[in-house]
Each structure stands twice: as C-alpha cells, then as structure tokens.
C-alpha positions in Angstrom: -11.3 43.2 212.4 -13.1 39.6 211.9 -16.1 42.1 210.6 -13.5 44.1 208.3 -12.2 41.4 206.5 -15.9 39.8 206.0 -17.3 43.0 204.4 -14.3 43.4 202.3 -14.8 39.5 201.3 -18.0 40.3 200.0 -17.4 43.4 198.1 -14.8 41.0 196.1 -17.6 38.7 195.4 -19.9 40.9 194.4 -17.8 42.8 192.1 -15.5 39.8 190.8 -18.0 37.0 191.3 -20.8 38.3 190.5 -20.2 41.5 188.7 -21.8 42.1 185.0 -21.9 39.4 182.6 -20.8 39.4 179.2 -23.8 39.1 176.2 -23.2 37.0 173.9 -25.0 35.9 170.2 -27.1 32.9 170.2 -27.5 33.0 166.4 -24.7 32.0 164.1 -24.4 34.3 160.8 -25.2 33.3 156.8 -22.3 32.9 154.9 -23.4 32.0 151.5 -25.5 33.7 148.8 -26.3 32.7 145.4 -26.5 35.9 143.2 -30.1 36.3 142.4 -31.0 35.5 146.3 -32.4 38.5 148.8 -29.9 38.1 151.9 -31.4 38.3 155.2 -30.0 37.6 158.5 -31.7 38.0 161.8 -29.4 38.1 165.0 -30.2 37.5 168.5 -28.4 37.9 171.7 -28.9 37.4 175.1 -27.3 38.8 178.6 -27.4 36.9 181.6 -28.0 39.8 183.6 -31.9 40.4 182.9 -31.6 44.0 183.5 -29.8 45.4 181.3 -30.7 46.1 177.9 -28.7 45.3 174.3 -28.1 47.9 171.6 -26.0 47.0 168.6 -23.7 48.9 166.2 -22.2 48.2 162.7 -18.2 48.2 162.8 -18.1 46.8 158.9 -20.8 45.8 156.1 -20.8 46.5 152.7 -23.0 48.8 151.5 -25.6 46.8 149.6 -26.4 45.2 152.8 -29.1 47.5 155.6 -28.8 47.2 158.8 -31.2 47.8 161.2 -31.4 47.5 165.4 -35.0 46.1 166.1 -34.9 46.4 169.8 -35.9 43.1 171.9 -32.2 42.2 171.3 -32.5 41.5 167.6 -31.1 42.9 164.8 -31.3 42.4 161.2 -29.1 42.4 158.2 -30.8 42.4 154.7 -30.1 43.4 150.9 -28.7 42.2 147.5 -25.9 42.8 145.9 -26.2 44.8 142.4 -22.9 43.1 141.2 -20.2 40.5 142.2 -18.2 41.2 145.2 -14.9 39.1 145.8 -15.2 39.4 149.6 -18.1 41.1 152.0 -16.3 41.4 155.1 -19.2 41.8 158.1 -19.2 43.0 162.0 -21.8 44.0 164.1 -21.5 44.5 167.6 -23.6 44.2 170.7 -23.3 46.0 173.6 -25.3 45.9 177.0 -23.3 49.2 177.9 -20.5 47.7 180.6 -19.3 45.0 177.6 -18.9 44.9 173.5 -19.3 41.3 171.6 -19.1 41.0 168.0 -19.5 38.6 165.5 -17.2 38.7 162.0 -18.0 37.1 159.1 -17.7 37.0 155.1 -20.6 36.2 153.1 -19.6 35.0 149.7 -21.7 35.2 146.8 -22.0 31.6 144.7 -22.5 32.4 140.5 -25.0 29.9 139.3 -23.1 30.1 135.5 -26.2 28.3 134.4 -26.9 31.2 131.4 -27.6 33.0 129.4 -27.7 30.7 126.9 -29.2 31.7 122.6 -31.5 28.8 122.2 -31.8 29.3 118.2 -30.2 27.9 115.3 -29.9 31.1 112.8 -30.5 31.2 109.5 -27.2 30.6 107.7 -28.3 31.0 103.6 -29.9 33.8 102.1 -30.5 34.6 98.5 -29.6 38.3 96.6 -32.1 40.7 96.5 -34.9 38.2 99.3 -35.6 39.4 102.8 -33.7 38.2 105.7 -35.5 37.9 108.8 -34.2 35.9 111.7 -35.3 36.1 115.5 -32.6 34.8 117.9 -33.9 34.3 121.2 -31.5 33.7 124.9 -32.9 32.1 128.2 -31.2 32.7 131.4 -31.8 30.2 134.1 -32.9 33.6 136.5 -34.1 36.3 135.0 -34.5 37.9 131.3 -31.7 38.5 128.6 -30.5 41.2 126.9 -29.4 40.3 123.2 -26.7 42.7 121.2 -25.3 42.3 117.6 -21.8 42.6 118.2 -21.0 42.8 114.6 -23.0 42.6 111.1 -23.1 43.0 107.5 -23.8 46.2 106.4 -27.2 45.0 104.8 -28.3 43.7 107.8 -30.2 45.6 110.7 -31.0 44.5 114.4 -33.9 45.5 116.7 -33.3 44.3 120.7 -36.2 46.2 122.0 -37.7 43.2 123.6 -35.9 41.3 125.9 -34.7 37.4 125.3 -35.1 38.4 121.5 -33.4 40.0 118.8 -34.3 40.5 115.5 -32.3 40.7 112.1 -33.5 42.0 108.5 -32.3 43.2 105.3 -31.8 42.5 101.6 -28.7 41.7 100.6 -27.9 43.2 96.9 -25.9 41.0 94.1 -22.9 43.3 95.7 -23.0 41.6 98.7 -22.9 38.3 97.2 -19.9 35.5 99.6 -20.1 34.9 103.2 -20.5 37.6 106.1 -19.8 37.3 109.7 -22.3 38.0 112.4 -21.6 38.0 116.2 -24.7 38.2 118.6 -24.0 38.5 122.7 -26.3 38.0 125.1 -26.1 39.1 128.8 -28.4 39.4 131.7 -30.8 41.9 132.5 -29.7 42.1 135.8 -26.0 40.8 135.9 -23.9 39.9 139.3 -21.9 37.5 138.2 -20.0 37.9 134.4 -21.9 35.3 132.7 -22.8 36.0 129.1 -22.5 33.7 125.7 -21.8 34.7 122.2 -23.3 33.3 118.7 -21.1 33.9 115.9 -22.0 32.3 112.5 -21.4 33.2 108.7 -24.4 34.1 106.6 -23.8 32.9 102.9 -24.8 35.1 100.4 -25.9 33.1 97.0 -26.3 35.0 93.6 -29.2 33.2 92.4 -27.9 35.3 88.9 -30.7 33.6 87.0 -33.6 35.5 88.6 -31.7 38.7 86.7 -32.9 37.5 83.6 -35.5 39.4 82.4 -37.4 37.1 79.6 -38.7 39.9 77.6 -35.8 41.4 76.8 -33.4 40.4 74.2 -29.8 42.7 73.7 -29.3 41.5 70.3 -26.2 40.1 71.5 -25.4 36.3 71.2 -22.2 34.5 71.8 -20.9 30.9 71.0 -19.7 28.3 72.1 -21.4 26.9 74.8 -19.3 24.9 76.3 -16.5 26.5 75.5 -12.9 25.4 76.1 -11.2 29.0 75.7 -12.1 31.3 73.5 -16.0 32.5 72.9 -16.9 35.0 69.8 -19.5 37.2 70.6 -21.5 39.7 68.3 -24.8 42.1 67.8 -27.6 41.5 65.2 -27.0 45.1 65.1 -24.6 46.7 62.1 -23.9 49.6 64.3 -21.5 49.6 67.0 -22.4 49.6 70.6 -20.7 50.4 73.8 -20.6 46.8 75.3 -19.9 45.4 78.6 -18.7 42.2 79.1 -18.7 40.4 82.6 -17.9 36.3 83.3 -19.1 35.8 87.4 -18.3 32.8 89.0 -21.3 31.0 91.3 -20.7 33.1 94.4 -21.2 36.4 91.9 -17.7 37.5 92.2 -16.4 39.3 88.4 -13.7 37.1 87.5 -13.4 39.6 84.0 -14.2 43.0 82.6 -14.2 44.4 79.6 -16.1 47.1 77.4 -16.0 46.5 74.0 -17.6 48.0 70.7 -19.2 45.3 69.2 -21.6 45.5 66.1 -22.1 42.2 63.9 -19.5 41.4 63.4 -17.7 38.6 66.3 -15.3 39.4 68.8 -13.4 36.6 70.3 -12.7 36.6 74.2 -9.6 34.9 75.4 -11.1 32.9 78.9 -8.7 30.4 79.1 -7.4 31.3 82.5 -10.7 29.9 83.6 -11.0 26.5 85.0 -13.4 24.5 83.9 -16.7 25.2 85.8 -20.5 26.7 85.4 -20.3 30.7 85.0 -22.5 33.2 83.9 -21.7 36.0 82.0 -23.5 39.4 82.0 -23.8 41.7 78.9 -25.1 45.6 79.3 -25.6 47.8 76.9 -27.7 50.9 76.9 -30.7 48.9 76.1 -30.7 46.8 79.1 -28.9 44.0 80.6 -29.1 40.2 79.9 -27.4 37.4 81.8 -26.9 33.6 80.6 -25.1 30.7 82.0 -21.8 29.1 80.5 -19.9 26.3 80.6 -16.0 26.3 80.7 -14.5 22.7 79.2 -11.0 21.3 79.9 -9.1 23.2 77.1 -8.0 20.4 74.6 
C-alpha cells in the first residue's frame, strides 16, 4: 500500500510539478512608426523545457507588414505602410506544441507634418503681350514633391514633369488685361500621411497701352482738348467720311466707351463727362490702322 501511494505521489509530481512549461517572449514589441520609417521587429522566445522546439503563427497583422518564422525561436515582422492607417492591430503567437503565448499590440504611425512646403515667391505682375515664365519649386522634409496648378488663366500653361518644380508660361493679350487667380498644390511623392500646402496668388495683368503705338503711322485723326473736362471734338484731315471707332480705356485696359462714328473733317464732339477725372487712353481704328494716345480727364468746371 505504503509503495501505492508513493508511485502515485510521484506521477502527481511529475505531471503537475514538473509537467511542460509554458514559453514565453523575452522581447517586447515596437509600437511607434514615423511614416517614412521601414518597420522591423525581431521576436524571441524562450521555453524552459530545452527540448522542445518553438514555431510561431500570425493570428492578426495588417497587410503591409511580412511576417516570417526564422527558426532558432525568432521571428520577424518587417514592412512599410503605403498610406496612413488609424490603428495596426498585431498578434503573433508561439507555440512549443503542448502551449500557445501571444503577444498583442498596435503600432501607430507618427505624421512628421513638416512639408511640403513651395519655397518661391511667384511673380505677381506681368505686362500684355511679354512672356511669363515662373518656376515654383516645393521641399518636403522626406522625400520629393509633386507640384499641380490647381487653377489658371487661360493664357497661362504648366509643365510638372520634374519633380519639386513646376513651371508657368504664356502671353497674356491686351484682352486679358485685370488680375487672375492662380492656385498651385503641392503633395508628396510618396504620401502616408495627408500633408500637402497650397499657393494661391493673383497675377496682375498691366496694359502697358503705350507700346501699341506704332510711330510711323498717323490716322489722320486728331482730337482736342487735352485735358479735357467733358466734351472732346475729334475730326479727320480727310474730306471724306470714314468708318471710325472710338474707344476711352481706363489704366487696367478695360473699355469704359464705344462708339463708331463717320467722321471726315469736320469735328465730332464726344460727351465723356461720366468720366472721373483720371489718365485714359483712347484708341482710334480705322481701316488704315489703329493709333492710341493718352488723355487726361479734368474736374468738369
């Protein structure tokens, strides 16, 4: 009996006492990120009982991450993330066959919000009928920049094919004469975070009507007086009538009045009153050409 009860005894021990042990990780897990980073983490366990060997297993990852078992009772977990995850929810598992550990964790990615950023000031005047040419270039604090024109002028053109840079061209006509809105964005390359930045400005537009003057010609068409405080008279050295036109532009180029007249030498008086007093220009055609001369508008006494 005494022999029974001592056998017994140390089947409990052996199986109780000293039955399998549990593995457990010795390595504790990387929880943080920043977004241009490679992530790798390298596990290790170990089980007190020599003999037995570990294999681990992937419960949850997500899937930019690899896993892979290297054997030796390591693992490893690398990869990046091609954009921004709110959570990355993470368990592997080790197992020595009898018993399962795992270890859970989140990795959170951290935005650096340090870019892109356009570096240039842009060029905020042109004149009618000159060449506008502007490069706009973006730095990032990791990594390159892709630069858009969100909006533009119909006169103007973009090329982004390199990256950090865009370029702007074109020539505006008198048409286009005031102030136009442009909007450039500029993004990363390789984006995992949101970040991007915007330059909106106004390109002005000025008439520069004098360089319309061609000095050869003369129309044959005079007009006084100049100043004027309402009313100019305006003829041709020519006895014969001609199909006139007749426009007053402000500074900016915009055609504050119109009219087509016959006019031969005798004058024609032209009621500008409504004017305030200021520098215009006004622009005669005829079929012979086109001539255009600055005026003055007086306070009206």
């Amino acid at each position: 009996m005494r022999r029974l009860i001592h056998i017994s005894l140390m089947i409990f021990l052996t199986q109780g006492v000293f039955g399998n042990e549990i593995p457990y990780f010795i390595t504790e897990p990387i929880e943080y990120l920043e977004e241009f980073d490679y992530y790798s983490y390298q596990l290790v366990s170990v089980d007190p009982d020599s003999e037995d060997s570990l294999y681990y297993f992937v419960v949850e990852k997500p899937d930019w991450l690899t896993f892979t078992d290297l054997g030796n009772d390591t693992a490893r977990l690398v990869g990046s993330p091609d954009k921004y995850y709110d959570s990355n929810p993470v368990i592997i598992s080790v197992s020595d066959g009898k018993d399962t550990v795992s270890q859970e964790f989140n990795i959170s990615i951290l935005c650096l919000n340090c870019g892109p950023s356009i570096i240039t000031e842009p060029i905020t005047e042109i004149n009618v009928n000159e060449e506008y040419t502007c490069y706009i270039e973006a730095n990032d604090c990791n990594g390159n920049t892709i630069l858009t024109a969100d909006s533009l002028p119909n006169w103007l053109s973009s090329d982004n094919s390199e990256l950090n840079r865009i370029y702007l061209t074109g020539i505006p006509s008198i048409a286009d004469t005031g102030s136009h809105y442009v909007s450039i964005l500029a993004e990363r390359e390789k984006p995992i975070c949101s970040t991007n930045s915007n330059l909106i400005y106004t390109i002005e537009v000025r008439p520069q009507i004098e360089t319309y003057i061609n000095p050869n010609y003369n129309p044959d068409i005079s007009f006084y007086p100049n100043p004027f405080d309402r009313y100019i008279l305006i003829k041709n050295s020519n006895s014969q009538f001609e199909k006139t036109s007749i426009e007053i532009l402000n500074l900016s180029g915009i055609i504050l009045y119109q009219k087509t007249l016959l006019i031969n030498n005798e004058y024609k008086s032209i009621d500008l009153g409504f004017l305030i007093p200021d520098v215009y220009f006004i622009r005669i055609t005829k079929a012979s050409g086109t001539e255009i001369k600055k005026m003055i508008k007086v306070e009206t006494h």
